[in-house]
KOLZA-457728 format. One line per 4 residues: number of its first residue (from 1); their letters; for each residue z, x, y of C-alpha. Coordinates in pm, 1 decimal, padded with zeros to 6 digits. Each point is the difference from the previous one (the first is absolute). Example, Ala and Ser with C-alpha at 12.3 -4.5 7.8 and 13.67 -1.06 7.14 Angstrom:
REM KOLZA-457728
1> AS> 00780.0:01230.0:-00450.0 | -00066.0:00137.0:00344.0
END
This chain:
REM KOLZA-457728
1> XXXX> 00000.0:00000.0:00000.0 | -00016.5:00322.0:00248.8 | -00259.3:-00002.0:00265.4 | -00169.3:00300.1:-00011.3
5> XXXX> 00036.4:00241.1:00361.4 | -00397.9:-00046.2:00187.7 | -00054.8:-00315.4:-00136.0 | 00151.7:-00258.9:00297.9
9> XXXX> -00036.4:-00057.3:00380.3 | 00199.6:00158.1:00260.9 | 00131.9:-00365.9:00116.2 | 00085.0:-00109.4:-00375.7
13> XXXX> 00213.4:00333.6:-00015.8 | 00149.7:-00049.5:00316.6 | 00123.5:-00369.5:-00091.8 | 00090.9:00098.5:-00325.6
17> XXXX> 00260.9:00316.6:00111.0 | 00105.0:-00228.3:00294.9 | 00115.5:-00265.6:-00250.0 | 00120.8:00197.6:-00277.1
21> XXXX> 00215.4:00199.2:00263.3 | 00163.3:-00341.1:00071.9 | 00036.0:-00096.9:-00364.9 | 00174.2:00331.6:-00073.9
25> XXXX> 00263.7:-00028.2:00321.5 | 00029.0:-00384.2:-00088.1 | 00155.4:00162.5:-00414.3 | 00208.4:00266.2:00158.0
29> XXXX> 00193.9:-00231.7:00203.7 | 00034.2:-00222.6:-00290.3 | 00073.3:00312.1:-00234.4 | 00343.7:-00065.1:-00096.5
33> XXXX> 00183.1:00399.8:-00034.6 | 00144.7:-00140.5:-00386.4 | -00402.7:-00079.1:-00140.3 | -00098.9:00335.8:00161.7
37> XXXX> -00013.8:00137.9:-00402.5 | -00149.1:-00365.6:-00105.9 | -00272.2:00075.7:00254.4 | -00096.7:00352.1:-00110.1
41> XXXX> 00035.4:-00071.8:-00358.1 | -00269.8:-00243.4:00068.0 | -00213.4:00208.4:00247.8 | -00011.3:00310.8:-00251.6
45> XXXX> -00144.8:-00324.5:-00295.6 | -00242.1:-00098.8:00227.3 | -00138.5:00333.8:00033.2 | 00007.5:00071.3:-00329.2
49> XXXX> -00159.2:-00338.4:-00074.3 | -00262.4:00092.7:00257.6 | -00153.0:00317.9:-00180.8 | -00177.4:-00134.2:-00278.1
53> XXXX> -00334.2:-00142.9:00230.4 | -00311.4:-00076.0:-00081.6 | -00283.9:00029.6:00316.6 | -00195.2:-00275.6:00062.2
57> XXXX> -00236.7:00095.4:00313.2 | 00197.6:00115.3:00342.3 | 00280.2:-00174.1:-00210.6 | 00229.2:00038.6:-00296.8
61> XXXX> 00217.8:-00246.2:-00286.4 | 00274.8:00113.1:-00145.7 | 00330.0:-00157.6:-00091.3 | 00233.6:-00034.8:00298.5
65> XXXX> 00314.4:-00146.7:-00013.0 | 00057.1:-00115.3:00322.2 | 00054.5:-00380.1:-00092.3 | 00322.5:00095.2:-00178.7
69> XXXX> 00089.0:00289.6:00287.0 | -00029.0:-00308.9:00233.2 | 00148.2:-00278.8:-00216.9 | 00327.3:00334.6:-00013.2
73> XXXX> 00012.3:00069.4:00361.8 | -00194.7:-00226.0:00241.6 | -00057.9:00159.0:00330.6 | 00104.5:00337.5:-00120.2
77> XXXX> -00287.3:00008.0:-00201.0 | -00151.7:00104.9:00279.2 | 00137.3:00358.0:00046.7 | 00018.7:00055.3:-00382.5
81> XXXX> -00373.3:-00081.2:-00052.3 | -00042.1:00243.1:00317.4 | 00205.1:00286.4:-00187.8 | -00265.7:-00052.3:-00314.8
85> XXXX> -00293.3:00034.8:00184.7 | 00079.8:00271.9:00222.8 | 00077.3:00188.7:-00306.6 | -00321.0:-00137.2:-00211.5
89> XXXX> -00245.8:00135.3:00280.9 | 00199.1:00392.6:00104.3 | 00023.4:00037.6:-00412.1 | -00281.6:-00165.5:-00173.7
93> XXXX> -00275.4:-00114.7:00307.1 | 00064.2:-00341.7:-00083.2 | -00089.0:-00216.3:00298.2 | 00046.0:00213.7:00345.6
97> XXXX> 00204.5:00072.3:00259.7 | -00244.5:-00234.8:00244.0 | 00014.4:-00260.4:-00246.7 | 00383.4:-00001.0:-00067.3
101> XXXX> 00035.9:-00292.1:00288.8 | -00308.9:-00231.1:-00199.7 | 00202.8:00112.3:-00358.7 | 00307.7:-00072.7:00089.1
105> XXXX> -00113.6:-00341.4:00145.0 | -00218.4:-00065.9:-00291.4 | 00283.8:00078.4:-00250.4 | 00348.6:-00105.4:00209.5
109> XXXX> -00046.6:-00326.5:00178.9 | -00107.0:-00197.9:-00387.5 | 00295.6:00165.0:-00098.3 | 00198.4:-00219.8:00256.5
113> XXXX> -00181.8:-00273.4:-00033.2 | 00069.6:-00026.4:-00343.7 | 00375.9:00044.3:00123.7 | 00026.9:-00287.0:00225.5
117> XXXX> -00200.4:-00254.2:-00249.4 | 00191.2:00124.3:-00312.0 | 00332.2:00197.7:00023.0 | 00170.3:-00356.7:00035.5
121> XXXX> -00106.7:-00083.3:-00394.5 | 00141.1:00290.2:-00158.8 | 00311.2:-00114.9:00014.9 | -00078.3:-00317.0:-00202.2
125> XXXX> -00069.5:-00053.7:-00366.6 | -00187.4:00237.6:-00224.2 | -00310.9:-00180.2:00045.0 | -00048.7:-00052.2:00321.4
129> XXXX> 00093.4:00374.9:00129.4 | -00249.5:00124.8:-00272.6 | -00269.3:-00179.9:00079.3 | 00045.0:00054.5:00434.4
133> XXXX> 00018.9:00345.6:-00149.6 | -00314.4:-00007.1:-00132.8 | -00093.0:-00205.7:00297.4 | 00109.6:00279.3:00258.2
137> XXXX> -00144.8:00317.8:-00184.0 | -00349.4:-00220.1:-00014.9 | -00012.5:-00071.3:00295.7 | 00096.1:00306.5:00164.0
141> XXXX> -00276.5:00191.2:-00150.4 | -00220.4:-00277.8:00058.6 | 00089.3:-00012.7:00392.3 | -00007.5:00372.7:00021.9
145> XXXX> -00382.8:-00033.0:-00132.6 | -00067.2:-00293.9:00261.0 | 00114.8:00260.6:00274.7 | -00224.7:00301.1:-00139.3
149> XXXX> -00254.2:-00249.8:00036.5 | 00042.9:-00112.2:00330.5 | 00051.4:00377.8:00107.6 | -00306.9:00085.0:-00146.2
153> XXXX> -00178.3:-00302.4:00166.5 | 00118.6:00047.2:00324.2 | -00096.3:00346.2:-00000.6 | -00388.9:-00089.6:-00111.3
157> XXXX> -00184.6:-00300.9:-00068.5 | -00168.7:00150.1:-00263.9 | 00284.6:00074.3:-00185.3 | 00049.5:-00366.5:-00089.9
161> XXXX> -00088.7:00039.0:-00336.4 | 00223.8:00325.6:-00072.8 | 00284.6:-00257.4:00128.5 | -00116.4:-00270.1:-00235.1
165> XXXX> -00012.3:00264.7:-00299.7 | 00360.5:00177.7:00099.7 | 00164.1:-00341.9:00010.9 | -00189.4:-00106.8:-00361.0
169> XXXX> 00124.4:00343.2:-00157.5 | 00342.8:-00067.8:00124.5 | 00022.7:-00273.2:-00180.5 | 00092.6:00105.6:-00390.3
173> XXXX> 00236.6:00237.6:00189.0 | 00173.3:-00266.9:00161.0 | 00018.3:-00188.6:-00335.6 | 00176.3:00410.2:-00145.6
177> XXXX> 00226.0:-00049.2:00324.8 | 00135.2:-00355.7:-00085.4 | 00078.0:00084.6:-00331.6 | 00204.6:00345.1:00073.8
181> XXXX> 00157.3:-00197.0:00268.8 | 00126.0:-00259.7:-00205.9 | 00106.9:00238.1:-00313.1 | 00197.8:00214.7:00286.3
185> XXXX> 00174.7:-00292.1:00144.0 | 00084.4:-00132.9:-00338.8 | 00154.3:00307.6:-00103.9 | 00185.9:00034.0:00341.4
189> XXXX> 00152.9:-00329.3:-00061.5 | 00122.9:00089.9:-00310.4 | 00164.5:00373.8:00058.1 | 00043.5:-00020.5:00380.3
193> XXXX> -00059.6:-00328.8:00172.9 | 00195.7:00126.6:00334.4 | -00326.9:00174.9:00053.7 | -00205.9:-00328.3:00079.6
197> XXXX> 00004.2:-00182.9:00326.5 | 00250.8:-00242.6:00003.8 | 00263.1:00082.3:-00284.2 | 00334.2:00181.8:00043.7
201> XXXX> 00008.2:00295.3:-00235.8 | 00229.8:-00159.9:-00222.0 | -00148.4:-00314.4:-00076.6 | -00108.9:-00047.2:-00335.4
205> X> -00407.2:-00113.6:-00042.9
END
């Protein structure tokens, strides 16, 4: 899902650091000091997650993680998504430092979304926190193509069938990311439910 460095518009990259920037401040201040190992734990998974890529044109798809790093954190998600990237493009070229604005936006603000319309079910029976599980992971990947798309598109006209193809090839990923999502919150609500949104640490699932 990382936009390659040469590939979009001045403007796009502009609007894309510009919001990121405000993402990121918006997670610090919500960053409580006691999830500060939560967070990291989850930024270092994210970039691990993130290695294994497969190109597809000025693009790439790749498990990513970042539905369950938001559905873990929320706004934070912000700054640890940052901390993967940064890392991904000084060690392995992943992405770019011109790009890390679009990225981050691409892969950060799905995450949140899939927060706010989920977080709330996790904390209610088995079912239903699987399946908005599922839900979130799916449709963070799938939002984070939609954005690559509309970066891409607003960058060039004629890249509105790359767009179309990214946000097709995203879409058997997004199915992958539902399903880890799901298996990690099941497990999480068996050995260590205090982790999820919503639950005090000793509550049993």
């Amino acid at each position: 899902m990382h936009l390659s460095e040469g590939v979009l518009s001045g403007p796009v990259l502009v609007a894309g650091a510009a919001l990121a920037a405000a993402g990121t401040a918006v997670g610090l201040k919500r960053l409580d000091p006691d999830r500060i190992a939560r967070t990291a734990m989850l930024a270092g998974a994210f970039f691990v997650a993130s290695l294994v890529h497969v190109p597809l044109g000025p693009a790439s798809v790749h498990l990513v993680l970042n539905g369950l790093v938001g559905l873990l954190l929320g706004w934070p998600a912000f700054p640890a998504i940052v901390v993967g990237l940064v890392l991904q493009a000084v060690f392995f070229q992943f992405g770019g430092l011109t790009t890390l604005g679009v990225n981050t936006l691409i892969m950060a603000l799905p995450a949140v979304i899939g927060y706010g319309l989920f977080s709330r079910f996790l904390q209610a029976g088995r079912a239903a926190a699987l399946a908005a599980s599922f839900a979130c992971g799916f449709l963070a990947v799938l939002l984070g193509g939609v954005l690559v798309g509309l970066a891409l598109t607003f960058t060039e006209e004629h890249f509105f069938n790359v767009a179309v193809a990214v946000i097709l090839a995203h879409l058997p990923v997004a199915v992958v990311e539902g399903v880890v999502t799901a298996l990690c919150v099941g497990f999480l609500r068996r050995v260590q439910p205090g982790l999820l949104p919503g639950r005090p640490p000793a509550e049993v699932p």
